[in-house]
PADREN-570983 format. One record per atom (N, C-alpha, C): residue number from 1; y, x negated, z. Coordinates in pm, whole numbers, always signed. Atoms other than C-alpha are relative to their C-alpha. Layout:
# PADREN-570983
NUM  Y  X  Z
...
This chain:
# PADREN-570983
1  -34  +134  +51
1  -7391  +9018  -1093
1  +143  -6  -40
2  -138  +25  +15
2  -7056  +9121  -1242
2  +88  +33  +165
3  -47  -14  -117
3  -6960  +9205  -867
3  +34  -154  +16
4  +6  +103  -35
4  -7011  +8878  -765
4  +83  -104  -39
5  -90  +99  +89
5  -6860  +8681  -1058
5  +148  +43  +88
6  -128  -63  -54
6  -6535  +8916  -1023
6  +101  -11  +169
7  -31  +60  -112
7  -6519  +8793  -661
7  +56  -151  +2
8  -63  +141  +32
8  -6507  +8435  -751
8  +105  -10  -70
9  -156  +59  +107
9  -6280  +8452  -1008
9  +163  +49  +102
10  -116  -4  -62
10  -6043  +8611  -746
10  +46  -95  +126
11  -23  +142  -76
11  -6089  +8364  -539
11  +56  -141  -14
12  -94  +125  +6
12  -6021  +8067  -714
12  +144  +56  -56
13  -123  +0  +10
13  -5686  +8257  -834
13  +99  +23  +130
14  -55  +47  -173
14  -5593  +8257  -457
14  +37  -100  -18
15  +7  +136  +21
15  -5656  +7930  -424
15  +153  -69  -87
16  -109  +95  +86
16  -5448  +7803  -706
16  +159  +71  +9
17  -147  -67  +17
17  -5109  +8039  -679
17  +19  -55  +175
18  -60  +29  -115
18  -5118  +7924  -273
18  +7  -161  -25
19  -28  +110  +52
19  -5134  +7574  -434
19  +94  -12  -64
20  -102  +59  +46
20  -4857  +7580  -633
20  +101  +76  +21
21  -99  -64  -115
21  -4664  +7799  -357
21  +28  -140  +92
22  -31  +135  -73
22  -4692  +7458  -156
22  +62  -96  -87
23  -112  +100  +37
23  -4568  +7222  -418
23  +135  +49  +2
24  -128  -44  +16
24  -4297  +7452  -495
24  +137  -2  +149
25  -89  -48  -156
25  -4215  +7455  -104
25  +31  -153  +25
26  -23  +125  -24
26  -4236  +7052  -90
26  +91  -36  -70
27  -124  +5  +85
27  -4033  +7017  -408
27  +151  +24  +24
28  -142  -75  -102
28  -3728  +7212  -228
28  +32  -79  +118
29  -26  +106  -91
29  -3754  +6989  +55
29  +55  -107  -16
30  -89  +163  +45
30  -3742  +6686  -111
30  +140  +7  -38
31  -70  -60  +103
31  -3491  +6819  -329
31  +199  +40  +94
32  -59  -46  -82
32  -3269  +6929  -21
32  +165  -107  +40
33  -16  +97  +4
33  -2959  +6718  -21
33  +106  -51  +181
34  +13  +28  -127
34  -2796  +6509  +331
34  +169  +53  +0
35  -160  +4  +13
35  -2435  +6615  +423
35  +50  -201  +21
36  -59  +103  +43
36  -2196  +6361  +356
36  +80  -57  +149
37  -47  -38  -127
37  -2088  +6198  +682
37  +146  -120  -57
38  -175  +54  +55
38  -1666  +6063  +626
38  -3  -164  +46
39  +19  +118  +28
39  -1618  +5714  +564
39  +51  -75  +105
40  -81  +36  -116
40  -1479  +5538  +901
40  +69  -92  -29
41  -144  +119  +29
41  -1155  +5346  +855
41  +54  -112  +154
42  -97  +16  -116
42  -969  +5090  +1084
42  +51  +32  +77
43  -115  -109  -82
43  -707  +5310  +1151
43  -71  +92  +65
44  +100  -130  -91
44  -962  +5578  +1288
44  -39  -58  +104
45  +59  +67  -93
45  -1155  +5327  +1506
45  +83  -43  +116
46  -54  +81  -86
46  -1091  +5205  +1846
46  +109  -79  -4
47  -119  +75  +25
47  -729  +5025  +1842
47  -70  -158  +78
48  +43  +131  -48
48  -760  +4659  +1879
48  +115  -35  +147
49  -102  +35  -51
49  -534  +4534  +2188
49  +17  -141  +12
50  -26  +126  -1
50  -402  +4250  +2152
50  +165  -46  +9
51  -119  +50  -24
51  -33  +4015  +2219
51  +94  +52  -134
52  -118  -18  +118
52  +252  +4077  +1970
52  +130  -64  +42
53  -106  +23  -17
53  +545  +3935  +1941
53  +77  +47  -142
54  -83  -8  +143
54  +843  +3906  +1689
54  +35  -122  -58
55  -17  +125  +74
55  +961  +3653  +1437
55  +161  -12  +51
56  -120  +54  -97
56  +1293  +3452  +1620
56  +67  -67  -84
57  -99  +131  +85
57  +1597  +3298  +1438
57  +60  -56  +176
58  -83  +111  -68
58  +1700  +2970  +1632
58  +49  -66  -47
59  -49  +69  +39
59  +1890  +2720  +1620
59  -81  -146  +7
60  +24  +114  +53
60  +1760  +2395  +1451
60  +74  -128  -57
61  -94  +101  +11
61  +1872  +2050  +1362
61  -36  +23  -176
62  +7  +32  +113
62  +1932  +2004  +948
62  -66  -97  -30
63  +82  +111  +3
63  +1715  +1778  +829
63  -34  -11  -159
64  +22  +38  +141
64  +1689  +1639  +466
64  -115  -133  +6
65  +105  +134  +4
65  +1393  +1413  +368
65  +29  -77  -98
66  -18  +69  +110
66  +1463  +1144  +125
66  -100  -102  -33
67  +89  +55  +35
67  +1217  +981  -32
67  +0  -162  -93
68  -14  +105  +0
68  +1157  +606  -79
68  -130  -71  -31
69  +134  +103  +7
69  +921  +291  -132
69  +49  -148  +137
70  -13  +81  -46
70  +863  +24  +122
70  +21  -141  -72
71  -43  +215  +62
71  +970  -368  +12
71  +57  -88  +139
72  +5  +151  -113
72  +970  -707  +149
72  +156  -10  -33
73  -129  +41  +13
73  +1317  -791  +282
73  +32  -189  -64
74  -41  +92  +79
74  +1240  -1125  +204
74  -121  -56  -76
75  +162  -13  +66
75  +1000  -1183  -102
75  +106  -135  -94
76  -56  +131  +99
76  +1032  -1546  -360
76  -108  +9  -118
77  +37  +30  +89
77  +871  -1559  -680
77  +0  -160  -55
78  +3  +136  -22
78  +752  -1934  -695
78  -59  -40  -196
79  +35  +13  +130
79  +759  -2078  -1067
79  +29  -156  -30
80  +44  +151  +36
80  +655  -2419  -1207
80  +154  -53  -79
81  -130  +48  +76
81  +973  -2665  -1309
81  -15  -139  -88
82  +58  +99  +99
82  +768  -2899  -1495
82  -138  +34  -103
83  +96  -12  +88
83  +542  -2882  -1804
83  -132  -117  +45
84  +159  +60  -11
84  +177  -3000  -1643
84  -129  +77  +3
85  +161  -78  -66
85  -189  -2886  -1556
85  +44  +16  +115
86  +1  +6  -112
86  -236  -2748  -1261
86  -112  -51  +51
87  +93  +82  -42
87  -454  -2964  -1069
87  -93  +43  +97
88  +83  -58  -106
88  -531  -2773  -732
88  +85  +107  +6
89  -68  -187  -42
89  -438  -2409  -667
89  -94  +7  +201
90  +28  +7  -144
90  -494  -2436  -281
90  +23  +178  +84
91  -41  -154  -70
91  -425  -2039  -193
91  -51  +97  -139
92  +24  -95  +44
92  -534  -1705  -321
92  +130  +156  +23
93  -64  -117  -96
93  -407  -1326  -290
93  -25  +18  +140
94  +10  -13  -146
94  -340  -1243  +108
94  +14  -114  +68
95  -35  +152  -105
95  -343  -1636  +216
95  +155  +14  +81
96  -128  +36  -87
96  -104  -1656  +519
96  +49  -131  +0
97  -42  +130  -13
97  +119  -1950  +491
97  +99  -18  +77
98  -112  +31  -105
98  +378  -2117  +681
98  +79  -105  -89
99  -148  +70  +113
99  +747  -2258  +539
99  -71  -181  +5
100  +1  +143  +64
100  +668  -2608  +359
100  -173  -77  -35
101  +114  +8  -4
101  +303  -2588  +352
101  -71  +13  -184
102  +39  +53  +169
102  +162  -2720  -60
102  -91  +110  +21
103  +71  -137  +52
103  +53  -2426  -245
103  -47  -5  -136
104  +41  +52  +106
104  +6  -2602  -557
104  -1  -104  -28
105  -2  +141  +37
105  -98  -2913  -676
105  +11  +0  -202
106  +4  +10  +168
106  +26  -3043  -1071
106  -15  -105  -38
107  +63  +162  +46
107  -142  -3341  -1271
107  +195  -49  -28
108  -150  +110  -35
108  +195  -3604  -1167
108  -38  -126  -78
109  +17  +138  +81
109  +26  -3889  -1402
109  +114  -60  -69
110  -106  +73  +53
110  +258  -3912  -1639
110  +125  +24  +27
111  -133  -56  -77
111  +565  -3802  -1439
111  +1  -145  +96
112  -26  +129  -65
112  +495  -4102  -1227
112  +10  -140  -53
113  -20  +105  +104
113  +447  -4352  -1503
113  +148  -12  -48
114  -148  +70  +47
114  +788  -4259  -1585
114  +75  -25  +81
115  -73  -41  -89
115  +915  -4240  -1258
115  +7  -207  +45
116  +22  +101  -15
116  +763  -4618  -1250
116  +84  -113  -131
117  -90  +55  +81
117  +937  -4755  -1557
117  +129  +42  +35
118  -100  -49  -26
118  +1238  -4574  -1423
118  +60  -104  +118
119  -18  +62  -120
119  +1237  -4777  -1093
119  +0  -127  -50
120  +11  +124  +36
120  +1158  -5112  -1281
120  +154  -11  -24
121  -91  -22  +42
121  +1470  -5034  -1484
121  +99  -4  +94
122  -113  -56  -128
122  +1697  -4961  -1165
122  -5  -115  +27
123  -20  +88  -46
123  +1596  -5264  -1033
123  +30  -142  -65
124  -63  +83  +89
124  +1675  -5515  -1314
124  +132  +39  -63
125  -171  -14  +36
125  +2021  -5345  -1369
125  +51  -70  +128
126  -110  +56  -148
126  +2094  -5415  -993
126  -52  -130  -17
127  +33  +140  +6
127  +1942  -5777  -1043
127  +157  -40  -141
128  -101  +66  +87
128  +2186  -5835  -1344
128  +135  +58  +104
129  -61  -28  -89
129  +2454  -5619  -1152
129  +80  -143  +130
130  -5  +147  -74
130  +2420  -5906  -872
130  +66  -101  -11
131  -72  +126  +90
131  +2451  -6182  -1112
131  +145  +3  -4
132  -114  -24  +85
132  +2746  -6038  -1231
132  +99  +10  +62
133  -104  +0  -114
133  +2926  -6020  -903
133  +16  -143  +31
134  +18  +82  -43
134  +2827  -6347  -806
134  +96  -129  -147
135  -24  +83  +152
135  +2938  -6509  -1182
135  +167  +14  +40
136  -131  -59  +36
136  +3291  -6265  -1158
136  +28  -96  +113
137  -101  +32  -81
137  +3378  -6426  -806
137  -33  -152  -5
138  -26  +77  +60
138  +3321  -6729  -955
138  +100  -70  -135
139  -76  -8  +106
139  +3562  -6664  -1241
139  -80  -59  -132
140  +18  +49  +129
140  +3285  -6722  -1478
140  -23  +97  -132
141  +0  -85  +93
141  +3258  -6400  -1632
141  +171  +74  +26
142  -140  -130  -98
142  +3531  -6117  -1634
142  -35  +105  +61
143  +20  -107  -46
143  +3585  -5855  -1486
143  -40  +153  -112
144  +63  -52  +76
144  +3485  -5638  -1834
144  -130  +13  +71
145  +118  +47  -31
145  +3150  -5785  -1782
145  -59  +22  +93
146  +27  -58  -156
146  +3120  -5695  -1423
146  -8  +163  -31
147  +63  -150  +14
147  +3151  -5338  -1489
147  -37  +45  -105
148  +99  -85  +116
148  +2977  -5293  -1777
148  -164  -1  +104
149  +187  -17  -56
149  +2659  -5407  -1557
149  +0  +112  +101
150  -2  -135  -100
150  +2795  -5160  -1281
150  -30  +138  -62
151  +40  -161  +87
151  +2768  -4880  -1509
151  -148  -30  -36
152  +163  -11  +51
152  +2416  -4998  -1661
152  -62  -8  +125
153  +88  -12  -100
153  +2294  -5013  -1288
153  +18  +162  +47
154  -37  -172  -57
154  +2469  -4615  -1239
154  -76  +58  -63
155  +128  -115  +84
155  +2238  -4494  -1546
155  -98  -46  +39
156  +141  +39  -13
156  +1923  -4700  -1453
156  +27  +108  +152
157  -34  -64  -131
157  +1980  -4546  -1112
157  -10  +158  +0
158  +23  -151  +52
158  +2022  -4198  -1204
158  -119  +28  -55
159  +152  -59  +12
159  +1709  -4177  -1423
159  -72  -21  +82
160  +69  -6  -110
160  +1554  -4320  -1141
160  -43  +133  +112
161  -48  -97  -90
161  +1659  -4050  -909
161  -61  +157  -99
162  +81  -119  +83
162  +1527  -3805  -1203
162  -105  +20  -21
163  +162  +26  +13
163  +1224  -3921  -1271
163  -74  +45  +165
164  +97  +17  -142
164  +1117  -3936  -866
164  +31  +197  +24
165  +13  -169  +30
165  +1270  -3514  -897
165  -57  +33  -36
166  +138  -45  +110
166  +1012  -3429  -1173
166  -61  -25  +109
167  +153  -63  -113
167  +753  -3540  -929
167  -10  +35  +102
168  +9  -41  -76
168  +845  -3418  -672
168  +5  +170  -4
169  +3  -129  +64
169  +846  -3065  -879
169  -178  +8  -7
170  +170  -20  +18
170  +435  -3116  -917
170  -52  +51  +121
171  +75  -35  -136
171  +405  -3019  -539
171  +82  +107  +20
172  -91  -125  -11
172  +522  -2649  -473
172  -73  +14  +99
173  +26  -16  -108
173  +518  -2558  -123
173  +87  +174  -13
174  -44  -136  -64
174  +611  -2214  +68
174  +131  -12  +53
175  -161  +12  -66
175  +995  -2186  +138
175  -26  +77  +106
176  -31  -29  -168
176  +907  -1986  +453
176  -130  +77  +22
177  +116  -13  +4
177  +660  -1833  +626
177  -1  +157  -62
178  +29  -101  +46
178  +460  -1559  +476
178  -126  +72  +17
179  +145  -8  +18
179  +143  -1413  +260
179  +19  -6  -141
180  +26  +86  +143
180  +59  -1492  -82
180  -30  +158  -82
181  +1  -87  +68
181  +81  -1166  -271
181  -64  +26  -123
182  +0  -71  +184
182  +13  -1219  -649
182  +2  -159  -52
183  +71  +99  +49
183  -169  -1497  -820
183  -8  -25  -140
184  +3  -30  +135
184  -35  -1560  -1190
184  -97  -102  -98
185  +69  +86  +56
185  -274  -1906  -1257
185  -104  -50  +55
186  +109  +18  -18
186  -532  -2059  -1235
186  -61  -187  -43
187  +18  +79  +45
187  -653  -2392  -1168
187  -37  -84  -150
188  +22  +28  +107
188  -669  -2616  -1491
188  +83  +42  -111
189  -114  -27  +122
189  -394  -2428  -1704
189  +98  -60  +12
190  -149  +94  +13
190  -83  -2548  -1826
190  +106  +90  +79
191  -146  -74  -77
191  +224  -2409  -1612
191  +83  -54  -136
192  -151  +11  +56
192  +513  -2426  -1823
192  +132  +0  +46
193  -130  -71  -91
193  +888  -2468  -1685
193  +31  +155  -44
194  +7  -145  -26
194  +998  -2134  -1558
194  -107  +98  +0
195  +125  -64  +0
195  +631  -1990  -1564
195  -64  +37  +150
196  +33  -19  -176
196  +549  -1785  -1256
196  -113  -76  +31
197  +95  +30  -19
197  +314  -1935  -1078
197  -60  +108  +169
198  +54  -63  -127
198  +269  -1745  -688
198  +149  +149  +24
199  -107  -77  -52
199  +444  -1437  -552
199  -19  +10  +161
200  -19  +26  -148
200  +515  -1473  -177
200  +62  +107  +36
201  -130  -104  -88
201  +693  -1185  +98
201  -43  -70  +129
202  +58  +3  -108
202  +719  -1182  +446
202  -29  +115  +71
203  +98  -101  -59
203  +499  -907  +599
203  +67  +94  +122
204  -76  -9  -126
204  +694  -905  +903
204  +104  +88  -6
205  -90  -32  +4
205  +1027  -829  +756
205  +2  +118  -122
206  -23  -61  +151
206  +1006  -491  +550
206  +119  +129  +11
207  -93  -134  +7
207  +1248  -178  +445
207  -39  +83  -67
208  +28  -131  +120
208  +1253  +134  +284
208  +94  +23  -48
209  -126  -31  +106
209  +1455  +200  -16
209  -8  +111  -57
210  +40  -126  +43
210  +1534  +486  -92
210  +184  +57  -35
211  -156  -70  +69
211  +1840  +706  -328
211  +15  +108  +95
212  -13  -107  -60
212  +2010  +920  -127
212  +107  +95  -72
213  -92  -110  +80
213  +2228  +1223  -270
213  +147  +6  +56
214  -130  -13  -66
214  +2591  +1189  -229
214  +62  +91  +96
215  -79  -128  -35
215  +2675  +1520  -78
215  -129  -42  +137
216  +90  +49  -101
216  +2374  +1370  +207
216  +55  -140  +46
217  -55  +177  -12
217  +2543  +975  +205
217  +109  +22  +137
218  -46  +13  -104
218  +2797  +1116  +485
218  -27  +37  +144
219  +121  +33  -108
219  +2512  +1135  +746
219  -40  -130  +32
220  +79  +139  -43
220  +2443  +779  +740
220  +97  -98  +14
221  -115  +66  -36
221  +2657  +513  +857
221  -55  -143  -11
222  +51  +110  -4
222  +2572  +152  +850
222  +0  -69  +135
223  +39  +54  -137
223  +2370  +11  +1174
223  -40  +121  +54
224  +34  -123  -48
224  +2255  +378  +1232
224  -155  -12  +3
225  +163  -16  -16
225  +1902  +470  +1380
225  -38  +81  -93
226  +99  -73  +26
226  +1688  +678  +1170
226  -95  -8  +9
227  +132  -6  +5
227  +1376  +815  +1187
227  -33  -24  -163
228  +88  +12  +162
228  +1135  +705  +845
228  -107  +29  +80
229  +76  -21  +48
229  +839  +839  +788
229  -115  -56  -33
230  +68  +43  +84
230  +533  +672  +656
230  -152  +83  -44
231  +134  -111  +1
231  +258  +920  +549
231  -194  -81  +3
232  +133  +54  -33
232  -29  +648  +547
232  -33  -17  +76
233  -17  +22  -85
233  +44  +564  +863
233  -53  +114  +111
234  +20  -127  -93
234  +29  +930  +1030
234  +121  +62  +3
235  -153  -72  +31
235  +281  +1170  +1141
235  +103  -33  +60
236  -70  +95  -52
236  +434  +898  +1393
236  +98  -4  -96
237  -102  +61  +97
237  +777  +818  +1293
237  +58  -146  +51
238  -27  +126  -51
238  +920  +501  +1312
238  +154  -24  +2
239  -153  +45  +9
239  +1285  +359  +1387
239  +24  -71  -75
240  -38  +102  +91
240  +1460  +247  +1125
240  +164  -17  +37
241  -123  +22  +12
241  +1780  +76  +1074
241  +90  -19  -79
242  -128  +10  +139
242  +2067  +156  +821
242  +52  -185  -14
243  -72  +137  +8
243  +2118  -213  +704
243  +113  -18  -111
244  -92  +40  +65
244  +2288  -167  +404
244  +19  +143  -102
245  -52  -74  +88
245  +2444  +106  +159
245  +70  -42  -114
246  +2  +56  +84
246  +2490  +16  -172
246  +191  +24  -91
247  -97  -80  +35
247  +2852  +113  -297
247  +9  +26  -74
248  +13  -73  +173
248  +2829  +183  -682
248  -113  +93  +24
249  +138  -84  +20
249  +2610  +481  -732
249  -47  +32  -130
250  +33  -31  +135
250  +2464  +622  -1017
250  +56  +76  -77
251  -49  -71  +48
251  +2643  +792  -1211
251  -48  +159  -67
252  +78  -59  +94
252  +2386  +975  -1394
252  -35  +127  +127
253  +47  -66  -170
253  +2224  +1129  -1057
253  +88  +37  +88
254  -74  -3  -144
254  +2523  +1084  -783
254  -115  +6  +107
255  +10  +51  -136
255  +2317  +891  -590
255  +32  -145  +24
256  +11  +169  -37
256  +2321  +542  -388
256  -123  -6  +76
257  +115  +46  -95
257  +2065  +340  -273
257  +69  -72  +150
258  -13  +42  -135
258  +2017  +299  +87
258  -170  -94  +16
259  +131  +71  -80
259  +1772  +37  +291
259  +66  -36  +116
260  +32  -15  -126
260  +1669  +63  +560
260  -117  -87  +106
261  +129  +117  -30
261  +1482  -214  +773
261  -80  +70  +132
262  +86  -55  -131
262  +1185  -111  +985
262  -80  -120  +82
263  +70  +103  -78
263  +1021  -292  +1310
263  -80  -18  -89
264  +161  +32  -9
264  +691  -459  +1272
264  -69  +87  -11
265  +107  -73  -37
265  +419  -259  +1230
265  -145  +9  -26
266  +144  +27  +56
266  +59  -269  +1187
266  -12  +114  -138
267  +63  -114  +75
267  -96  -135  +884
267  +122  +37  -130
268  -105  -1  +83
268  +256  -123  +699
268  -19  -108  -102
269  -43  +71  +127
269  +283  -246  +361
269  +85  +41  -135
270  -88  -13  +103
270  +485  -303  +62
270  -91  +76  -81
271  +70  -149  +72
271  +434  -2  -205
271  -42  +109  +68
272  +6  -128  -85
272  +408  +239  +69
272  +95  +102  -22
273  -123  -127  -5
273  +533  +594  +20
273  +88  +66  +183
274  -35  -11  -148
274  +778  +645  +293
274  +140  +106  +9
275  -66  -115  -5
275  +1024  +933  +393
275  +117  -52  +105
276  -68  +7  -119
276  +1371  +914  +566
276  +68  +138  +24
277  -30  -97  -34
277  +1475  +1178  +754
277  +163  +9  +58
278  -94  -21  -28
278  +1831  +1262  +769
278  +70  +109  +65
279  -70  -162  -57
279  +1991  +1527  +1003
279  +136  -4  -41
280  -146  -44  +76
280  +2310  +1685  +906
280  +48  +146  +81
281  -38  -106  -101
281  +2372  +1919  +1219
281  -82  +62  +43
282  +92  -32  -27
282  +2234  +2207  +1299
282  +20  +140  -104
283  -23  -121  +77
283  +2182  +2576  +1123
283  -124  +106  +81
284  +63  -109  -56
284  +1998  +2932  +1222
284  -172  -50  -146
285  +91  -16  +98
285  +1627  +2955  +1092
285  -113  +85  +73
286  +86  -135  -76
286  +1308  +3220  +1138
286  -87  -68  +37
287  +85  +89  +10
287  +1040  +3064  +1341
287  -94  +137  +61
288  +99  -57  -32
288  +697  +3226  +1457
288  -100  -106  +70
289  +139  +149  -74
289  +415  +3044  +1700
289  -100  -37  -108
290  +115  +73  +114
290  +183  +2837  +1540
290  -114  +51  +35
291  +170  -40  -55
291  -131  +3009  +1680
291  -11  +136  -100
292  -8  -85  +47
292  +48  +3330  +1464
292  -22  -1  -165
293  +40  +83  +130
293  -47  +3153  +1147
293  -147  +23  -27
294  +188  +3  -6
294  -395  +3221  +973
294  +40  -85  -190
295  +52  +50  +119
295  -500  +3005  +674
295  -103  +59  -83
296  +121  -25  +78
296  -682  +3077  +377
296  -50  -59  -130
297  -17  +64  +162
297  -736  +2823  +99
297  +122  -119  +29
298  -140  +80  +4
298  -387  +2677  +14
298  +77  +119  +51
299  -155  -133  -58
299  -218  +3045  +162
299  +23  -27  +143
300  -32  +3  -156
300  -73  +3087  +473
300  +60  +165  +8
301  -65  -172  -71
301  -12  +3449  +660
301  +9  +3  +126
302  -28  -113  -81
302  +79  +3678  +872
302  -47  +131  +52
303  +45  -114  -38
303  -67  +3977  +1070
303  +139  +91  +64
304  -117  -68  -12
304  +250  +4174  +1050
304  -58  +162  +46
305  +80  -125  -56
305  +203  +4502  +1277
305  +145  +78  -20
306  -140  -60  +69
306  +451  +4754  +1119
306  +22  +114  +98
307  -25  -94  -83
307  +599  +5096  +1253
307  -110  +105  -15
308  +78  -98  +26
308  +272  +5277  +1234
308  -141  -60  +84
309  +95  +71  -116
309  +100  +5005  +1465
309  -86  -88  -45
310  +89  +93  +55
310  -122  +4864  +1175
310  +10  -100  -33
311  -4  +112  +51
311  -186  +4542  +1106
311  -45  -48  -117
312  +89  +44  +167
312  -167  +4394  +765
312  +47  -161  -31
313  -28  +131  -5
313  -148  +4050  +661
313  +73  -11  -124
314  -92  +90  +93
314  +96  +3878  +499
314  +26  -116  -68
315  +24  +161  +15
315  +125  +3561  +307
315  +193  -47  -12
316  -152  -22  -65
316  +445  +3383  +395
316  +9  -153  -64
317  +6  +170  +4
317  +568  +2993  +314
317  +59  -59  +109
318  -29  +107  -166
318  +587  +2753  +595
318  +113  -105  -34
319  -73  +106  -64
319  +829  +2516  +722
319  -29  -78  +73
320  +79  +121  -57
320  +827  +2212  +917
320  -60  +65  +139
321  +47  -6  -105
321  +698  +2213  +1265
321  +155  +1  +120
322  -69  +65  -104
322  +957  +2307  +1558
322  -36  +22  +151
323  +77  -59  -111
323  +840  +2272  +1903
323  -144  +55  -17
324  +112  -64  -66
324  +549  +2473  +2008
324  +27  +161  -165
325  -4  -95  +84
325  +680  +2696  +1707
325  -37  -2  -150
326  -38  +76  +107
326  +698  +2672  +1307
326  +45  +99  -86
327  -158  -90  +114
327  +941  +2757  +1044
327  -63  +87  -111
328  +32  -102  +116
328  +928  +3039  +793
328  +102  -2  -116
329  -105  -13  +82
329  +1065  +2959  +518
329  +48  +177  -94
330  -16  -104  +89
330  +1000  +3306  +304
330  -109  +96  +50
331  +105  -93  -29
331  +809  +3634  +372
331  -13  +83  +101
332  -22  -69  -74
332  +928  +3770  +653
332  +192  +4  +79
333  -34  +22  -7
333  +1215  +3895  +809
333  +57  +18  +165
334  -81  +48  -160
334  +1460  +3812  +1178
334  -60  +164  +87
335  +17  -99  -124
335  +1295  +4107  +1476
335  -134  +75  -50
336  +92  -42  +42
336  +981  +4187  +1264
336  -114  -33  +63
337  +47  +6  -112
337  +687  +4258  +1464
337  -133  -100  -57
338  +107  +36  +92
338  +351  +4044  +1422
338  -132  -23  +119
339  +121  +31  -54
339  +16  +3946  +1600
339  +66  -179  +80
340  +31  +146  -37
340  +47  +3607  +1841
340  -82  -51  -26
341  +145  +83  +64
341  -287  +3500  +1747
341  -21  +52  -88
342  +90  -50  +112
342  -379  +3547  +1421
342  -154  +33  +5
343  +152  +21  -28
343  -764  +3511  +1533
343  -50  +148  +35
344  +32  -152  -11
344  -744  +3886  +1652
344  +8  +75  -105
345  +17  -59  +120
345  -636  +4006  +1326
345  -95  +99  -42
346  +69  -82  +109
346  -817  +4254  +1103
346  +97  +134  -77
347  -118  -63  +137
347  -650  +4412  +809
347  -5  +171  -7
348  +51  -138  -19
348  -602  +4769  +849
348  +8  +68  +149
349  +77  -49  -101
349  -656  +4764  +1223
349  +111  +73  +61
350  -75  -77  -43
350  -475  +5008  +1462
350  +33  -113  +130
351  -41  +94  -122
351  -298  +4745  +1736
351  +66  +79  +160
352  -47  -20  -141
352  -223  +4821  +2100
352  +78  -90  +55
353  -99  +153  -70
353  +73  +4564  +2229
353  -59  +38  +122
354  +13  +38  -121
354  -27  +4392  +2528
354  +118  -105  +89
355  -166  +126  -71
355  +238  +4128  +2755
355  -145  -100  -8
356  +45  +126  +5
356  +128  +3817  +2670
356  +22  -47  +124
């Protein structure tokens, strides 16, 4: 019996020491750790091939922008010259009118009442007047007498002629043609003399005014083309024409105002921000293609590929547009190498020049 036991018991200590010979062998496994495989870079990988060029100084025209507001060359501020109601207001803001066409009507009641005692008056001076010729070349009055009535028919006469002015002040028409801008009343109120009543331009005829900087004023000549600007418009420019230069300048600034009258154009209006562009020769500047340009936000770069082949990007500030090219103002400099398409780009990458 103790045989027996003494068997089992060596048995299950088998058992359990080849049991925790196997965890110990799984444990180590797990446990085992992976090599580390090296981190792959740009520069290691495949080279990208792609165009390159360089950044080019040319020659460009000078160009100063001066900045301006559009206005009506010919604009009237229409204001009441008699104390009445206004009776009819016949136009709004935008109404197109045409020269002599009633734009306001003003209660004429009692302007004509006096205009009617005025005329009575006129005509019983020239009735005595008459007499008084007819009496003198009779020798029954004198000649005193004769021109005292000539004079009392020159004042009846005159107020006459004043009175029928007043009412003819109750009807305000359009001195030329236009559009009706700016609307200071309103049927039923009192106008007052000198009290605006309409503001009128003509649509047709406008300019851009704009200060220009003295040390810029001997670029422009009077009757000269320029290009303006209008940014509401688009990036179209329009012909303008130097009409007038102002000769006092400012003292404060050293500038003068210039205007400048522009065609017709649709879509143009007064209070428009508008740009004139003045050249002033020519000068060297750095340009790069516009396809070599990448945006990001408000930045602008460059995939500048240096002496080591890589490409890294740059952020650079732009200039205007010339040609098929565009200007650099800052950030790079004259034979420096870069990417033609930005779109190939990647930061880091190893470049292969190709011939465009």
């Amino acid at each position: 019996m103790d045989v027996v036991t003494r068997e089992g018991e060596n048995l299950l200590m088998y058992r359990f020491v080849l049991a925790v010979m196997m965890v110990v062998s799984i444990t180590a496994c797990n446990s085992r750790e992976e090599p580390v495989q090296p981190a792959r870079t740009s520069a290691s990988s495949a080279p990208i091939q792609a165009a390159v060029t360089e950044v080019q100084t040319v020659q460009v025209p000078l160009r100063v922008e001066v900045t301006g507001q559009i206005t009506a060359l010919v604009q009237a501020t229409l204001s009441s010259q008699v104390q009445s109601t206004v009776d009819k207001l016949l136009v709004r803001e935008g109404t197109v009118v045409k020269k002599g066409q009633t734009l306001v009507v003003l209660d004429s009641r009692d302007l004509r009442e006096e205009l009617a005692r005025a005329q009575a008056e006129s005509e019983n001076a020239r009735a005595h007047l008459d007499r008084m010729k007819q009496l003198y070349g009779e020798d029954a009055v004198s000649k005193q007498e004769k021109e005292n009535a000539d004079r009392t028919f020159k004042v009846a006469e005159a107020s006459r002629r004043a009175a029928l002015t007043k009412v003819s002040y109750t009807i305000v028409t359009a001195p030329f043609d236009g559009v009706i801008t700016e609307k200071k009343i309103e049927a039923g109120e009192i106008a007052s003399p000198g009290q605006p009543l309409l503001k009128m331009e003509d649509p047709q005829r406008l300019r851009l005014e704009a200060t220009v900087a003295e040390g810029d004023l001997q670029a422009l000549s009077r009757g000269a083309t320029i290009p303006v600007m209008i940014d509401a418009l688009g990036p179209k420019t329009l012909p303008g024409t130097v009409a007038q230069i102002l000769p006092a300048g400012d003292a404060a600034t050293h500038t003068f105002l210039v205007k400048v009258e522009l065609p017709p154009t649709p879509g143009l209006k007064t209070g428009m921000f508008g740009r004139m562009l003045v050249d002033k020769g020519t000068g060297q500047t750095l340009v790069v293609p516009r396809a070599a340009v990448i945006e990001r936000g408000e930045l602008t770069g460059l995939y500048i590929v240096g002496p080591d082949s890589l490409a890294r990007l740059r952020w650079v500030k732009l200039g205007r547009t010339v040609g098929e090219s565009i200007e650099i103002l800052s950030g790079v400099t004259a034979g420096e190498r870069l990417l033609a398409d930005a779109r190939t780009g990647i930061e880091g990458a190893r470049i292969e020049a190709v011939t465009r």
